[in-house]
C-alpha positions as CSV (number, residue, x, y, z in Angstrom):
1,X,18.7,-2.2,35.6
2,X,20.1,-0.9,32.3
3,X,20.9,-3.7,29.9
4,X,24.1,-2.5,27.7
5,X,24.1,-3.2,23.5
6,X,27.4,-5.1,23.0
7,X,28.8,-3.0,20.1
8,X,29.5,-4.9,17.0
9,X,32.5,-4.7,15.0
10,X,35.1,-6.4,12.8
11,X,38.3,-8.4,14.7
12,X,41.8,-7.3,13.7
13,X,42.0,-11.1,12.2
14,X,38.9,-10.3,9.7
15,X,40.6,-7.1,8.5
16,X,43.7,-8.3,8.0
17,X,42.4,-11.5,6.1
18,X,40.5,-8.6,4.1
19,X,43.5,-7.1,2.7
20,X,45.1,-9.9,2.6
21,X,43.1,-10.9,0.0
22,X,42.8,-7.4,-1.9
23,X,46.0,-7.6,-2.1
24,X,46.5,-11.2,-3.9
25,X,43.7,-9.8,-6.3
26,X,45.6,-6.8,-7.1
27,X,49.0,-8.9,-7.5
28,X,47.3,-11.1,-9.9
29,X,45.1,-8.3,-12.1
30,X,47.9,-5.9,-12.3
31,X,50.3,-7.6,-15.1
32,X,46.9,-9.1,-16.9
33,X,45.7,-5.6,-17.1
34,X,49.2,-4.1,-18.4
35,X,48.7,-6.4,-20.8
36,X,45.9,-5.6,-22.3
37,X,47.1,-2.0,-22.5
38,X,50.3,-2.9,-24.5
39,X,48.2,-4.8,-26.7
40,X,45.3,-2.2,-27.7
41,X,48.7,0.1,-28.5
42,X,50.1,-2.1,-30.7
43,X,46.7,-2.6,-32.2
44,X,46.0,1.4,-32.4
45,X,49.5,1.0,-34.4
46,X,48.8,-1.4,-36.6
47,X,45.2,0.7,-37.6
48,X,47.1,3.8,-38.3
49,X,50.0,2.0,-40.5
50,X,47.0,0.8,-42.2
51,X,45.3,3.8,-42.4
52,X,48.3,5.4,-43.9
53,X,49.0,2.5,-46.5
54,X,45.4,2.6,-47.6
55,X,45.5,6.6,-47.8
56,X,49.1,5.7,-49.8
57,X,47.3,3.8,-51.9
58,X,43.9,5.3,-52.9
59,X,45.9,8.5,-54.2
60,X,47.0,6.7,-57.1
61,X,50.8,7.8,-56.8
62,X,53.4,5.5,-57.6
63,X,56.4,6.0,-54.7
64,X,59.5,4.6,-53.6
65,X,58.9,2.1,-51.4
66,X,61.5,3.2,-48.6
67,X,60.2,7.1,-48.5
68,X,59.9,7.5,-44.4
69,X,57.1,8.8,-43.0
70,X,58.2,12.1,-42.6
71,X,59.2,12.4,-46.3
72,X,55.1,11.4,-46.8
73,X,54.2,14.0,-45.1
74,X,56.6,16.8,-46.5
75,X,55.9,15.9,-50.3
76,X,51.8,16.3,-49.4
77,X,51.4,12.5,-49.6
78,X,49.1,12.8,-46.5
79,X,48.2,16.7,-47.1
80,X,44.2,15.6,-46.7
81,X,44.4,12.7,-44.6
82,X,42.0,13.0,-41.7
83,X,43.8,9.8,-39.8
84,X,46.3,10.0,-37.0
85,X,50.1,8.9,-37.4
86,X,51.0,9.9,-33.8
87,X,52.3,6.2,-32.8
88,X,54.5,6.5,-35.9
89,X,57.8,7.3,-35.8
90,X,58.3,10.0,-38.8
91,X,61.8,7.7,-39.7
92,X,59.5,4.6,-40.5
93,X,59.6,3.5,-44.2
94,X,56.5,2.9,-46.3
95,X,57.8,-0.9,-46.8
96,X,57.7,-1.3,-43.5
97,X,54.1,0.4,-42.6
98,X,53.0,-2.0,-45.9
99,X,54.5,-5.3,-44.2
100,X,52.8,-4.4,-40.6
101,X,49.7,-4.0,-42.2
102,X,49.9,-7.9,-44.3
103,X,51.5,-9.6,-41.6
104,X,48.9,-11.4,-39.4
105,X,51.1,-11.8,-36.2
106,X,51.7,-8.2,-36.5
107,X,51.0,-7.3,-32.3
108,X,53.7,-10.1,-31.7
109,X,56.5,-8.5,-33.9
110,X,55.6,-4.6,-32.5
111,X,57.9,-3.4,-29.6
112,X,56.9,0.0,-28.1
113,X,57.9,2.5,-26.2
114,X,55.9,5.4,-24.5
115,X,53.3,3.9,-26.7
116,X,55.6,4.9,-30.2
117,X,56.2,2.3,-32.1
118,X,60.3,1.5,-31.4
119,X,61.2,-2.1,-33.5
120,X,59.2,-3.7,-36.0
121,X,60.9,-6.9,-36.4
122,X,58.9,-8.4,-39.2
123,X,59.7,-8.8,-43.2
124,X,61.7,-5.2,-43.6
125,X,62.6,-4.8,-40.3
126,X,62.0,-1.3,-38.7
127,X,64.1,-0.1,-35.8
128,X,64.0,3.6,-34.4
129,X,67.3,5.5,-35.3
């Protein structure tokens, strides 16, 4: 007489409890996550307004304090600077780049979009044109 090995296996009930979970996890982790991703953008913004202001800065130029970003660029302001300005929108004064970089609760006052900076709604206000 052949004895027969009772297969092992999972019940529909174990699965099902299985992704049940997974999917409770993923519900949960998903807007923590997106989070996180907003705010190392509006961090990555805040360096390279800093980065800019400090570039500003060490050249030793005196400028007007509402010259955009774009006008920075075209007058050779930021002809050797290594840095990125991606984030940036190129309609962004230099006030406003200056008042990201001293306010502390700068990631709170950033909106974004696409990961470009769209409203700064600090001291001198910034909103994309």
């Amino acid at each position: 007489m052949r004895v027969r090995n009772k297969k092992k296996a999972f019940t529909i009930i174990e699965l099902m409890s299985v992704i049940a979970i997974i999917v409770i996890l993923a519900a949960v982790l998903v807007p923590t996550v997106s989070g996180y991703i907003n705010r190392t953008k509006k961090t990555n913004i805040i360096v390279q307004s800093r980065n800019v202001v400090y570039h500003v800065l060490s050249s030793g130029e005196v400028i007007n304090m509402d010259i955009e970003l774009k006008e920075l660029i075209n007058n050779g302001f930021l002809q050797d600077y290594e840095g990125l300005h991606d984030l940036l929108q190129q309609d962004i004064t230099y006030k406003s780049l200056k008042s990201i970089v001293a306010d502390q609760e700068a990631v709170n006052k950033i909106n974004i979009e696409n990961g470009k900076i769209i409203e700064w709604t600090g001291e001198n206000p910034y909103k994309k044109k």
